[in-house]
N, C-alpha and C positions, 0 to 999 in steps of 0.2 A: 682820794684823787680818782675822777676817773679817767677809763685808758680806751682809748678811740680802737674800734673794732673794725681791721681789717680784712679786704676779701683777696685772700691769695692763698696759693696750689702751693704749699709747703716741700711737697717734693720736685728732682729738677729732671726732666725729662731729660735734657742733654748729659747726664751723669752715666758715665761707662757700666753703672752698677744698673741702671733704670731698667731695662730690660730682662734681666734674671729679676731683680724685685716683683715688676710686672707678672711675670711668670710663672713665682712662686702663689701669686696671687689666686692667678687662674687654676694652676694645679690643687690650690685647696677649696676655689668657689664653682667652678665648671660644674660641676655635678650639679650641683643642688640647683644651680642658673639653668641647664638644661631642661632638668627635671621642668623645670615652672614653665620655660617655654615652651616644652611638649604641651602641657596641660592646659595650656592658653590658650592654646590653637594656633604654632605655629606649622603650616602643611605646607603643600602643593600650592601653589599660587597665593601666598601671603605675600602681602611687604612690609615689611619687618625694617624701623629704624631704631639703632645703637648708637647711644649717645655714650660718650667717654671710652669708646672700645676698648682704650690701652693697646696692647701687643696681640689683639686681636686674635683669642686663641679659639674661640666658638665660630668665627667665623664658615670653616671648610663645613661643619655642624649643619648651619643656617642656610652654607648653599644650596646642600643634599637637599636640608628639610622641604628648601621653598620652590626646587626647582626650576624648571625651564620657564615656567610660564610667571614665577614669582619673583622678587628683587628683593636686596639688600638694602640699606645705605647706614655705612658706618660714620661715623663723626669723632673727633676730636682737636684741642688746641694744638696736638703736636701728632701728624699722624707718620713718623716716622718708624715707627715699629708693627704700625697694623699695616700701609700700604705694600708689603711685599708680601704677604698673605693672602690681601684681597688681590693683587696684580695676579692672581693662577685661576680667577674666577670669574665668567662673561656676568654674572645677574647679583657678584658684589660692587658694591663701590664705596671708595673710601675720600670722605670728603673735610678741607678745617675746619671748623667750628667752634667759633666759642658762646657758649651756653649762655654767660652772665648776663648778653649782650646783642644775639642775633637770634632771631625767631628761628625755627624749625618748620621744612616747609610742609603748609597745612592742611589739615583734615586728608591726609595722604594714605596714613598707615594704620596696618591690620594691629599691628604688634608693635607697642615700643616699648624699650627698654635701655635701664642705666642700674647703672652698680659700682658704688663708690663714689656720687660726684655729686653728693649734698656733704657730706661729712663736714667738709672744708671752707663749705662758705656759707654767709648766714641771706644770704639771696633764695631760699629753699623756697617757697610760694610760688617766686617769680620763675623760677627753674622748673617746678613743677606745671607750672598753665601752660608755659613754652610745652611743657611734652605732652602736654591733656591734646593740647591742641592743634597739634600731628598729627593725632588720633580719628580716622574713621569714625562715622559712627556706629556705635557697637565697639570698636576697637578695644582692646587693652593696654593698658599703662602697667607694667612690672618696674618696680624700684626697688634696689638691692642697699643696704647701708649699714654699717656697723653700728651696735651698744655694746659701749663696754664693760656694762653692768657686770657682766658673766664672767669678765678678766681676775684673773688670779692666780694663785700658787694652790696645789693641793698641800703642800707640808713647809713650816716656818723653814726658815734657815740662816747663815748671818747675810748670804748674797741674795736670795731671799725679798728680805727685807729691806738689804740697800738699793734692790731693784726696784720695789713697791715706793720707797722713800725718792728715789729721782722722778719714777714718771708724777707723783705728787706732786714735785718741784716745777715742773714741766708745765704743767696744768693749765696756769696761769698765761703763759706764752700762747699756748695751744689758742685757747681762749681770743685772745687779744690778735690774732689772726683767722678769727671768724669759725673756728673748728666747734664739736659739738661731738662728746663723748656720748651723746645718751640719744643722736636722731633717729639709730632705729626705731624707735618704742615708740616715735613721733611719726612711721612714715601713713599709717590709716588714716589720721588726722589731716595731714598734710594732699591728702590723695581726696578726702570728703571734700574739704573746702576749694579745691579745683572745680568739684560738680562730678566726681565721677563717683557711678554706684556701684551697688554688689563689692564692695572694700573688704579684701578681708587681707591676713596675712599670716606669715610662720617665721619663725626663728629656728637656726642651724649652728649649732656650739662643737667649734672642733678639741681636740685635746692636744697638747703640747708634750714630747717628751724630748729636752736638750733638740742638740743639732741634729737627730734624726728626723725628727719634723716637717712635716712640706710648711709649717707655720715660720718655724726658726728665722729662713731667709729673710717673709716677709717684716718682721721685729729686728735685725740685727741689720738690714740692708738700709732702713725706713732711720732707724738711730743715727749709723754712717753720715745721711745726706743730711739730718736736721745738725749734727752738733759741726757740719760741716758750713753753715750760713752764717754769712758774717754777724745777722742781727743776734745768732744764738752765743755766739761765743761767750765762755767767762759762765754761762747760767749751770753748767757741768761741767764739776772735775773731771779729771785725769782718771782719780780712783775709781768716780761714780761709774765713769765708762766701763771702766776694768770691771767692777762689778757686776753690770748690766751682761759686758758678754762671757764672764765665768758661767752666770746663773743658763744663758743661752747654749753654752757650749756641754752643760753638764748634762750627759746622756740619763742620769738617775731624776732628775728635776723633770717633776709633772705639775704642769697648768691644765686649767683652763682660757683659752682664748675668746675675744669676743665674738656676742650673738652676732652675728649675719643673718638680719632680719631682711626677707623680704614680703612686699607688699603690694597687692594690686588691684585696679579698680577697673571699670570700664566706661565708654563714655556712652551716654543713653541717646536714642535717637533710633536705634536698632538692636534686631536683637544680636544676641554673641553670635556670630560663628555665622553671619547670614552674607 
């Protein structure tokens, strides 16, 4: 049989939890996202577009970097957690947007960037030209996206194993609403065939131990809102649950979590940084 491949944002932005998930998100990827944009050349008079901001925690970051004479412009389908952020800043702004469907406006920027907003849907091509094509020439495209090739337990156990055995389960659902466990590994690829050169990229593997983890939230927040969708019910017990957040809650439980690869290219026409 097969099973028609949908494109929808799995989590619910209006979810009272959506905001600390967000959160927990930035407190474990911020750094490494900083890092890159330093190295891109975002300065003194960039303009610098953020697609998917989320809860907008780089933002204050990006005002400093770009200054008076530079601009922001954040985007997303739901910007109720980045626009009181950016409301404290004259050169951010925060604007809706959605990606699957409205162009990004073009050959504008010095710097763009997104992180997290291929994972979910399988329109990834079409997502990517939209942001080659905001791009400057000379510009840089950074994409930020999970593989969860790197996901796992360091040591067996019985919750362990009933944890590894649901997201198995899971799989298939994931799937069948356009998701993609493995787009990291895919984003240089994804970046050539836009037309942009110089593509290169890196991968950032954090570690998990229980609920101390800045990871924990984003895994036990993220379970919360899926087993909470009408289309999921009935696919996870009761027990699987229970399972999933013993193994979460256990301070002695070491993972590893997924690569957070990012990737970036630039578009030719000029040279970088001119």
């Amino acid at each position: 049989m097969t099973t028609e491949t949908t494109s929808e944002y799995l989590m619910d932005s209006a979810d009272p939890d959506e905001r600390a998930r967000l959160r927990a998100i930035e407190d474990a990827y911020d750094p490494g996202t900083l890092r890159h944009l330093a190295a891109l050349g975002v300065r003194e008079g960039s303009r610098v577009l953020v697609a998917g901001v989320g809860a907008g925690s780089f933002l204050p970051w990006l005002s400093e970097a770009v200054g008076a004479t530079g601009s922001v412009l954040a985007t997303d389908i739901d910007t109720r957690h980045a626009a009181p952020v950016a409301d404290q800043y004259e050169n951010v702004e925060v604007r809706h947007h959605d990606f699957l469907s409205e162009d990004f406006p073009g050959g504008q920027f010095d710097v763009v960037h997104g992180r997290l907003i291929l994972i979910h849907f399988p329109q990834r091509d079409e997502i990517i030209a939209r942001l080659a094509a905001a791009l400057k020439p000379g510009g840089t495209l950074l994409v930020e996206d999970y593989d969860w090739g790197s996901c796992g337990p360091a040591f067996p156990s019985a919750d362990a194993t009933a944890a590894e055995e649901l997201s198995a389960k899971l799989a298939p659902y994931y799937r069948e609403h356009g998701f993609d466990p493995y787009v990291g590994r895919k984003l240089p690829g994804l970046l050539r065939r836009a037309g942009l050169v110089d593509v290169d990229a890196e991968g950032r593997v954090l570690t998990l131990r229980g609920a101390s983890s800045t990871l924990a939230p984003i895994y036990t927040k993220s379970h919360e809102q899926l087993v909470a969708r009408p289309d999921a019910r009935g696919l996870i017990s009761e027990e699987e649950t229970a399972a999933f957040l013993r193994r979460m809650a256990d301070l002695e439980f070491d993972m590893t979590g997924q690569t957070m690869m990012a990737a970036w290219g630039r578009r030719a026409g000029a040279e970088a940084g001119a």
